[in-house]
C-alpha positions in Angstrom: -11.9 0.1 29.8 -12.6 -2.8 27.4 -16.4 -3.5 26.2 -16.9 -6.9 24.7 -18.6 -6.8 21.5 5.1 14.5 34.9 8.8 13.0 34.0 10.2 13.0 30.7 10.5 9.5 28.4 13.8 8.1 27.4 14.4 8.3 23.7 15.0 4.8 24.1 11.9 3.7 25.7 10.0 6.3 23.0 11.1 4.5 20.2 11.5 0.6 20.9 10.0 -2.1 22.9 12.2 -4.6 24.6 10.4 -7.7 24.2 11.5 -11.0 25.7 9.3 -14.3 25.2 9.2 -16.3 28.3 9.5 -20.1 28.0 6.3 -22.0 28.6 8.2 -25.7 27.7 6.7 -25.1 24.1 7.2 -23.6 21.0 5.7 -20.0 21.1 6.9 -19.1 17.7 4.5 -21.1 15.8 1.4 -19.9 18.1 -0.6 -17.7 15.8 -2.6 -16.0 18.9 0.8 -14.4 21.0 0.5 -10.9 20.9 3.5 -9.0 22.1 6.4 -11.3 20.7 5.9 -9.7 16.7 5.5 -6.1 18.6 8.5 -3.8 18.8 8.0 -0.3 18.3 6.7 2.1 20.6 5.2 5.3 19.1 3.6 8.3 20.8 0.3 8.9 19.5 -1.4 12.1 21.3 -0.9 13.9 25.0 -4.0 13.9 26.7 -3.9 17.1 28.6 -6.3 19.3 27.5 -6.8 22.8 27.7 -7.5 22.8 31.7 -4.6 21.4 32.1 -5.9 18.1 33.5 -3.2 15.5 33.6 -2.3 11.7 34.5 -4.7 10.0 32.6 -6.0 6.7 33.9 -9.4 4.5 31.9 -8.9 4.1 28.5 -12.1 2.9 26.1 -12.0 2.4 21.9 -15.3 4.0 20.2 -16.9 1.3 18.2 -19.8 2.7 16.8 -20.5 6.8 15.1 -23.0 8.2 16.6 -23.0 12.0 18.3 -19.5 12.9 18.9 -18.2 9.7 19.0 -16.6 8.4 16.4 -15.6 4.5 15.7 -11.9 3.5 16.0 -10.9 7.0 18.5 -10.2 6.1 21.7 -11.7 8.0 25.1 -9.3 8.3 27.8 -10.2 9.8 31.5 -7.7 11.9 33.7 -7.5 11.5 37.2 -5.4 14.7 38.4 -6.1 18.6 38.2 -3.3 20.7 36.6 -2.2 20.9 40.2 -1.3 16.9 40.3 -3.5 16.6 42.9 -5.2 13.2 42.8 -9.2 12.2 42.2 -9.6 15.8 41.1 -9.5 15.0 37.2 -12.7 16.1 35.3 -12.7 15.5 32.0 -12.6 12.9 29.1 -10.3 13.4 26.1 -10.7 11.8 22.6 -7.8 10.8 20.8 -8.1 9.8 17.1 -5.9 7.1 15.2 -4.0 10.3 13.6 -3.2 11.9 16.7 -5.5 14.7 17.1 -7.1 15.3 20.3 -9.8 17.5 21.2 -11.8 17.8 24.9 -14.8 15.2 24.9 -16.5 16.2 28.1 -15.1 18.4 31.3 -17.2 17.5 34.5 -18.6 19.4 37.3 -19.8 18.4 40.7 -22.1 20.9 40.7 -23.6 20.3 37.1 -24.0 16.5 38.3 -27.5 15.5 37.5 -27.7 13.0 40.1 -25.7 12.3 43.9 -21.5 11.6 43.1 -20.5 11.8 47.0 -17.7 13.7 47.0 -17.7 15.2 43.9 -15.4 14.3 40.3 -12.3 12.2 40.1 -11.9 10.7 37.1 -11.3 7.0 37.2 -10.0 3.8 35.1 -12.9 3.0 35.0 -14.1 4.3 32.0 -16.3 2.2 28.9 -18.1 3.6 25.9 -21.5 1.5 24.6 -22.4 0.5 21.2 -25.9 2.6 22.1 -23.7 5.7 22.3 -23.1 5.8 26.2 -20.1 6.6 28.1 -19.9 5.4 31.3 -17.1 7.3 33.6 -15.8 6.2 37.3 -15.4 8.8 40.1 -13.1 8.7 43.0 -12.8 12.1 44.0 -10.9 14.0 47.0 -10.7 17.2 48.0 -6.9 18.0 48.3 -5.5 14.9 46.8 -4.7 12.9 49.8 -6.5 9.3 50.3 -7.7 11.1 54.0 -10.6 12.9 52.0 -11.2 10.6 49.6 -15.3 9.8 48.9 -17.3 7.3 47.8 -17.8 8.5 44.3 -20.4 7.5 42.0 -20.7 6.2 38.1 -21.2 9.1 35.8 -23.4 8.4 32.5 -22.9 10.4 29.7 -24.7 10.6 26.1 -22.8 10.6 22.9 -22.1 14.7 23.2 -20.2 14.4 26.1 -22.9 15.7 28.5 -23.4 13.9 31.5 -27.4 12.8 31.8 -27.5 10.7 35.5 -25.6 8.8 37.9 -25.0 5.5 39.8 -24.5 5.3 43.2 -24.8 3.9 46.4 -23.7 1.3 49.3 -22.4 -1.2 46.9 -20.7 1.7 44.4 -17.6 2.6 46.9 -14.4 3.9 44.9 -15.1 2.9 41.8 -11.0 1.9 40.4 -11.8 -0.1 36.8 -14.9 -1.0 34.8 -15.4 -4.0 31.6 -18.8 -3.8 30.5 -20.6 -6.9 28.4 -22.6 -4.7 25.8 -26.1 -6.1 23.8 -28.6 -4.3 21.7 -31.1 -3.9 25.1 -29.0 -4.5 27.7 -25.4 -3.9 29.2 -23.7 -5.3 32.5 -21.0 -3.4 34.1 -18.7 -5.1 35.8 -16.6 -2.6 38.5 -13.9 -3.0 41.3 -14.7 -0.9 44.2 -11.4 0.3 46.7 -12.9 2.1 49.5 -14.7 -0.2 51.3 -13.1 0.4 54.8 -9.8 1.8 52.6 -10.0 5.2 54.2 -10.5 4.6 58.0 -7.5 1.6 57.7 -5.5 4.7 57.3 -2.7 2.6 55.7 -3.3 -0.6 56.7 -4.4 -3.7 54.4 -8.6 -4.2 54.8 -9.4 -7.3 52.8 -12.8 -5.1 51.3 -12.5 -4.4 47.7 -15.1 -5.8 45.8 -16.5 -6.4 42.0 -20.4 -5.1 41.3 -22.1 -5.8 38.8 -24.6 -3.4 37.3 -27.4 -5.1 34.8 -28.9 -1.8 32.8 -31.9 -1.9 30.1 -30.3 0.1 27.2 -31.2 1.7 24.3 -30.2 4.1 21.9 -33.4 6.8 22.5 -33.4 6.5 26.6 -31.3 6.7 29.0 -29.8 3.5 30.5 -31.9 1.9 33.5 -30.6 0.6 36.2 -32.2 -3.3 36.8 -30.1 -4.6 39.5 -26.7 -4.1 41.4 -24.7 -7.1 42.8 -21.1 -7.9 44.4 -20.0 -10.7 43.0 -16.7 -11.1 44.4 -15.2 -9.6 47.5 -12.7 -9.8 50.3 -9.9 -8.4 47.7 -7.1 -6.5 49.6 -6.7 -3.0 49.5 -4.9 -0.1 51.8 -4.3 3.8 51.0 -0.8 4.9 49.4 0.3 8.3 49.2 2.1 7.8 46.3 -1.1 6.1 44.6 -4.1 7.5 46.7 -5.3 3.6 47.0 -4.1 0.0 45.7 -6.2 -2.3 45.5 -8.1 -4.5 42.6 -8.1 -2.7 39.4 -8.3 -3.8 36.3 -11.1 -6.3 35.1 -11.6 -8.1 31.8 -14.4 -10.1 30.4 -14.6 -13.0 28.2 -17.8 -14.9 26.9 -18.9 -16.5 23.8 -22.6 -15.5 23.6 -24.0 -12.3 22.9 -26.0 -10.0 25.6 -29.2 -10.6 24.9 -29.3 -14.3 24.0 -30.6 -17.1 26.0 -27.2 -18.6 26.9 -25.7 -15.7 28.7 -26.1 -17.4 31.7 -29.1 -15.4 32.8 -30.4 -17.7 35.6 -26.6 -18.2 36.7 -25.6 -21.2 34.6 -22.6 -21.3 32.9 -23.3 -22.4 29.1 -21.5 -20.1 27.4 -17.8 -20.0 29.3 -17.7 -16.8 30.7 -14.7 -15.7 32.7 -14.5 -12.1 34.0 -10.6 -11.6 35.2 -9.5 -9.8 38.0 -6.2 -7.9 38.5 -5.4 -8.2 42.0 -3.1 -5.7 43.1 -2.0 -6.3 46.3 -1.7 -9.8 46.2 0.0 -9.7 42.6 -2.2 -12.0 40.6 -4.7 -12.0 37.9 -8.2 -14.1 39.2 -10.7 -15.3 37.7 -14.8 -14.9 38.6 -16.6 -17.9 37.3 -20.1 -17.6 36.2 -19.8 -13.5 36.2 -23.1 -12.6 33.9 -25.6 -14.5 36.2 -24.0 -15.6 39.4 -26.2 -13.9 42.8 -23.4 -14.4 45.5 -19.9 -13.5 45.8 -17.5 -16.0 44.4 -14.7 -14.1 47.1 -11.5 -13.7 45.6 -11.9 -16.0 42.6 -9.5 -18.6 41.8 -6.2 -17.2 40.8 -5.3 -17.7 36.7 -1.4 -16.5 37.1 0.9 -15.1 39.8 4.0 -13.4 40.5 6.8 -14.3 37.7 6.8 -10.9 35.5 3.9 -9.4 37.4 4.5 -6.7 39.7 1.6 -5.0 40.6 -0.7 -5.5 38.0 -3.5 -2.5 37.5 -4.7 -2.9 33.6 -6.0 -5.5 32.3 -8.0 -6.7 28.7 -8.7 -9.7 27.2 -7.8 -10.1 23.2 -10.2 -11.8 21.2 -8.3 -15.0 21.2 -8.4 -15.5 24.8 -5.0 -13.8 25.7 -4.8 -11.5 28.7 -2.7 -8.4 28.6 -1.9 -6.6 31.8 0.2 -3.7 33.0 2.6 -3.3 36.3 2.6 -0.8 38.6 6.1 -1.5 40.2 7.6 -1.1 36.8 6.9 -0.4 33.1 6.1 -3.7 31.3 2.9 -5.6 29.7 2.8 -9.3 30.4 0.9 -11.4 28.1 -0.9 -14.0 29.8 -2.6 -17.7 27.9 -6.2 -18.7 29.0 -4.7 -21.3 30.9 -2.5 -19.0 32.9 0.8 -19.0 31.7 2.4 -16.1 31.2 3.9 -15.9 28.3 5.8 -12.8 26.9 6.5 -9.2 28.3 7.4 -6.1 26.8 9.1 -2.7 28.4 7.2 0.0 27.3 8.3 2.6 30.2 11.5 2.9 31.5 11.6 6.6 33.1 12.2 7.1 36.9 12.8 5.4 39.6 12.2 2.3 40.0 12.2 2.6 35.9 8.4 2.7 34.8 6.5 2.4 38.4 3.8 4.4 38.3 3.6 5.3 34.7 1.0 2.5 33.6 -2.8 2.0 33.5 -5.0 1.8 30.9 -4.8 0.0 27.4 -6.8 -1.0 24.5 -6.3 -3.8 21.9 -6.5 -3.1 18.3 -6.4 -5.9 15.8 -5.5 -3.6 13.3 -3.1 -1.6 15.0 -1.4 -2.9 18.2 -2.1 -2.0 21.5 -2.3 1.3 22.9 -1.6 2.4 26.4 -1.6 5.9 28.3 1.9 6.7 29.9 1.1 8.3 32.9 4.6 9.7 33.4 4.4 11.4 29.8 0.6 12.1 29.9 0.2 10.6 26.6 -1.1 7.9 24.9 1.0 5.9 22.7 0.8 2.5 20.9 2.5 -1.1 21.1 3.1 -1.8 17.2 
């Protein structure tokens, strides 16, 4: 998602957000870093099924930098089912400019791979695009669609012309679900939230297994990123299989810090001088929680401390930090955003899908803050992505 540095819409729902502030004991009108209170219109940008027919689409990522075929201020966006709707069979990676056009950025192969993806593709949230010109793509892929076959997966690195050039995997790479990355001129950390660990052979049943990795990589914009080191540095998040949604479990993650990648205060030998926070969205257990000391910690901080619970969450799966500090995260057990402070309180919400039943479960995953614009989201229930303004 973020880097630091098929059921028809309502014509309602299409056209205006229904926004409600919720009362914190203070006055929210006068606080110049809210996001969703001054947004009300809902407009659909671009459908992101391409010409393979590829559909619910999943990680979103914005394009900061020109370089290849990306181009700064278009927006990536991965799909997680086949034509077919059959899950963690999705290959391919969509762009979607500000004016709506939308052409085919890369379609995946398992057997044009250049490295080991067990199992295969399936297209993933997790999905973020480097200032160096890499995209880095999740893979959670099945056979038939059904959580029974689902595989490990792998992370899938691809150069700035959509062609894929390696891949990371491994023991501590399990169902990758979401991905933040903290991006510097020689060196990137991924940050990931793994749902198969035990997921598959629970048939069902809640395993407290999912984790968050953490992948330090040398970068650069003439070699391919290196892979340093691979950690968990939070685990025992609950998880289970869902036919309806393959697997639940942590999703989305979000990273905040006030250094840059390659300076001293990063937090490199595991301090904490520069305030990072990376931010969990725990599924299961309904919460957003927080990983202290996430760019240089060693062990596993478990299931964090938790930042904000239940009220207008339900399920949350998306999740980004603006650059003010507020968090923005999506439900799965319905179709609003909640806008959360950095001290936990959560402070306004806005519908942005009411199709279905329950209205708007299901339809909700990634998003991207723009400054300039508002915040756009992919509507899994249209296959499109639209935008918060």
């Amino acid at each position: 998602m973020k880097t630091l540095t098929m059921r028809a819409r309502g014509s309602a729902c299409a056209l205006l957000a229904l926004s409600a502030v919720i009362s914190t004991g203070s006055s929210l009108a006068s606080d110049e870093h809210l996001v969703l209170p001054p947004l009300k219109t809902i407009s659909t940008i671009a459908s992101t099924v391409p010409g393979n027919g590829d559909i619910n689409p999943y990680g979103m990522a914005q394009v900061k930098r020109t370089t290849g075929n990306l181009r700064a201020g278009h927006i990536l966006v991965s799909n997680f089912n086949n034509s077919g709707n059959a899950q963690g069979t999705g290959t391919t990676i969509v762009d979607v400019a500000p004016d709506g056009s939308m052409s085919l950025f890369a379609a995946l192969t398992a057997g044009s791979l250049p490295g080991s993806c067990p199992g295969g593709v399936g297209l993933t949230t997790a999905l973020v695009v480097l200032e160096q010109g890499w995209v880095i793509v999740g893979s959670l892929p099945t056979t038939d669609g059904t959580s029974a076959t689902a595989q490990a997966g792998c992370l899938i690195v691809l150069d700035s012309l959509g062609n894929a050039v390696e891949t990371f995997f491994g023991s501590l790479i399990n169902g990758p679900w979401d991905m933040t990355a903290f991006d510097g001129e020689h060196e990137a950390k991924l940050f990931v939230t793994n749902v198969l660990n035990g997921t598959v052979a629970a048939n069902g049943q809640v395993v407290n297994g999912g984790t968050v990795t953490r992948l330090n990589l040398k970068v650069s914009t003439s070699a391919m990123p290196v892979l340093e080191s691979i950690s968990v540095i939070a685990s025992g998040f609950p998880e289970r299989t869902d036919p309806a949604a393959l697997v639940i479990g942590p999703t989305g993650v979000a990273l905040r810090a006030h250094c840059a990648s390659d300076s001293d205060d990063c937090g490199e030998q595991g301090d904490d001088r520069d305030g990072a926070r990376l931010y969990v969205a725990d599924t299961l257990s309904n919460r957003i929680a927080v990983i202290d000391r996430p760019l240089g910690r060693t062990t596993s901080a478990g299931i964090g401390r938790t930042l904000s619970a239940g009220g207008s969450l339900n399920g949350p799966l998306g999740l980004i930090v603006t650059p003010s500090g507020e968090l923005l995260t999506v439900n799965s057990g319905d179709g609003f955003i909640t806008e959360i402070s950095p001290g936990g309180a959560q402070r306004a919400k806005v519908l942005l899908d009411n199709t279905g039943s329950p209205a708007g479960a299901g339809a909700l995953f990634g998003l991207v803050f723009d400054p300039a614009h508002g915040v756009y989201f992919v509507d899994d229930a249209s296959n499109s992505v639209n935008l918060l303004h």
